[in-house]
C-alpha positions, 0 to 999 in steps of 0.5 A: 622313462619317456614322461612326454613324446614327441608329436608332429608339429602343429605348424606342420597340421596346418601348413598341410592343409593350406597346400593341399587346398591350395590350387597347383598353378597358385603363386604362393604355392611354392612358397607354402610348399618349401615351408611345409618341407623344411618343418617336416625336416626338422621334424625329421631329425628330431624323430632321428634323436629320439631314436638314439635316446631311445636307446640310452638305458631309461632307468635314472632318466626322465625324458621330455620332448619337445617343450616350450616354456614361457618365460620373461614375456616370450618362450624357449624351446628344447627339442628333447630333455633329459632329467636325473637326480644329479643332472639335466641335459636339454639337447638340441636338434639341428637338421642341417646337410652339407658341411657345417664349420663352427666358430663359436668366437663370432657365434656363428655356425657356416654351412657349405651346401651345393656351393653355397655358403650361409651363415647361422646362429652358433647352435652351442651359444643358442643351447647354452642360452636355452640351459640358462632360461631353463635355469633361471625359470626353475629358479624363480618358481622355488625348484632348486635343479641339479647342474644342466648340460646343454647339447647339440645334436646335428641329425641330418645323416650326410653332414659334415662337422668341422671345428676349425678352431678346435674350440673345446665347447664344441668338441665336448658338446656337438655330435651327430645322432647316432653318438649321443651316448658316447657324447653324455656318457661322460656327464652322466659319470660325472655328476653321480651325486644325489642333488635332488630327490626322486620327489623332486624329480617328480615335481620338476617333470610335472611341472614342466609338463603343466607349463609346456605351451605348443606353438601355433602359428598366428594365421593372421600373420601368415597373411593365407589367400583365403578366397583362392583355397579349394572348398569341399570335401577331399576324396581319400581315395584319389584327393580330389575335390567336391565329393557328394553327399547322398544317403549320408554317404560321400561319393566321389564323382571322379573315382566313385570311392564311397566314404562313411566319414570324409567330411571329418578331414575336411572339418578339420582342414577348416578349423586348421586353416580358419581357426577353431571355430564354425557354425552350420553356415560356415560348416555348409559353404566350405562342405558344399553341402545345401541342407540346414538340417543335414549339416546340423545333424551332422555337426551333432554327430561329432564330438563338437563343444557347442555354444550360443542357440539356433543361428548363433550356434558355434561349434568347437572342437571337443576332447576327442575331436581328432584336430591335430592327428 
């Protein structure tokens, strides 16, 4: 059973409207760029693995992915966990290309790429860790978990993995996407002894599912050029800028495409990009629209919690606000 599925990225909503709205010729626009293209990556190969676990007969396992947990002032991340009575398997996802050596003695992992060498975290260390936080959390929250056997999931399709030390660890728990049942199916024959109950199970899973936090990027932090980003509303048509508002339709002056509801994307491109909260002067500048009353009727017609009276109103996105679709 598929208790929580995976969605895109948050920092991938986010790093999408920022590039679109940013100008062709910006200086930040490569920049902005290549880091929308490597979340997209991993979130690639994550996609990939679920794929393959999708695969694994469901009937004694529950599955989660894409968690992050709280714990000890800071968060641990598992790309994809999967729950029985008798064992817990966190499985991480590694989307890297080229030829990837590992030398868990000095807890690195080097890839040969193009010709180029770079060095990273051992994945193995960095997934034992995660199993040991996942642990310790349950513990300190009085649940007694069933053993845990943490994984490596290598999900890009043209790397190369190479264990020049014939490390054991590595052998037994590093594989490429398309071999996770060979890979855990020794586990899951391994530990047949009931741990914990069904109920149990089912509490652990809740659980997790309640204290699951999402990431989001601090935008402060990401230091946007602001005053550069494109205002306006986004044909969707031919993507360009500025559509007109008549007849409480929008018209696009360069390609003459009609829409009813356009300016929803670019509502949600202002909070994405501002910070989940406008009000009607903010919503007309970044909208390009001279009416008062048109963008309150407007902002009425959404699903927009509201708060505050006349020129102190904000609004901010409701239950059913599409903000991260």
């Amino acid at each position: 059973m598929i208790a929580k599925n995976r969605s895109i990225p948050k920092e991938v909503r986010i790093y999408q409207a920022i590039v679109s709205r940013l100008p062709i010729n910006h200086p930040r626009k490569a920049e902005l760029e290549s880091r929308l293209a490597r979340k997209r990556a991993g979130y690639k190969g994550e996609k990939e693995l679920d794929y393959h676990i999708s695969q694994i007969d469901h009937s004694k396992l529950t599955i989660l992915h894409d968690l992050r947990i709280p714990f000890n002032d800071t968060h641990f991340q598992i790309d994809s966990l999967l729950i029985s009575n008798s064992l817990i398997i966190p499985i991480d996802s590694k989307y890297y290309a080229g030829t990837l050596e590992f030398y868990p003695e000095f807890n690195q992992m080097i890839q040969y790429l193009n010709g180029n060498e770079k060095v990273y975290p051992d994945p193995v260390l960095q997934t034992k860790i995660q199993a040991r936080q996942l642990k310790a959390f349950l513990i300190s929250h009085q649940y007694s978990p069933p053993p845990i056997e943490p994984f490596v999931a290598i999900t890009h399709s043209q790397a190369i993995i190479k264990n020049p030390t014939q490390n054991k660890e590595v052998s037994q728990r590093v594989f490429k996407s398309p071999g996770i049942f060979y890979k855990i199916n020794p586990y899951l024959v391994k530990y047949q002894n009931e741990i914990i109950s069904d109920q149990e199970t089912k509490k652990i899973v809740k659980f997790l599912l309640k204290k699951n936090k999402p990431y989001i990027p601090d935008l402060k932090a990401l230091n946007l050029p602001y005053d550069d980003l494109q205002k306006g509303v986004e044909c969707p048509a031919c993507n360009t800028f500025g559509m007109e508002r008549f007849h409480s339709l929008w018209g696009c002056k360069r390609c003459g495409h009609i829409s009813k509801d356009a300016h929803i994307a670019a509502l949600k491109d202002y909070f994405l990009i501002n910070g989940q909260s406008i009000n009607n002067g903010q919503f007309r500048d970044f909208l390009g629209i001279s009416s008062i009353h048109q963008s309150r009727r407007m902002l009425s017609r959404l699903d927009l919690n509201r708060s505050g009276e006349k020129k102190g109103r904000v609004y901010t996105p409701g239950k059913t606000f599409p903000l991260w679709d």
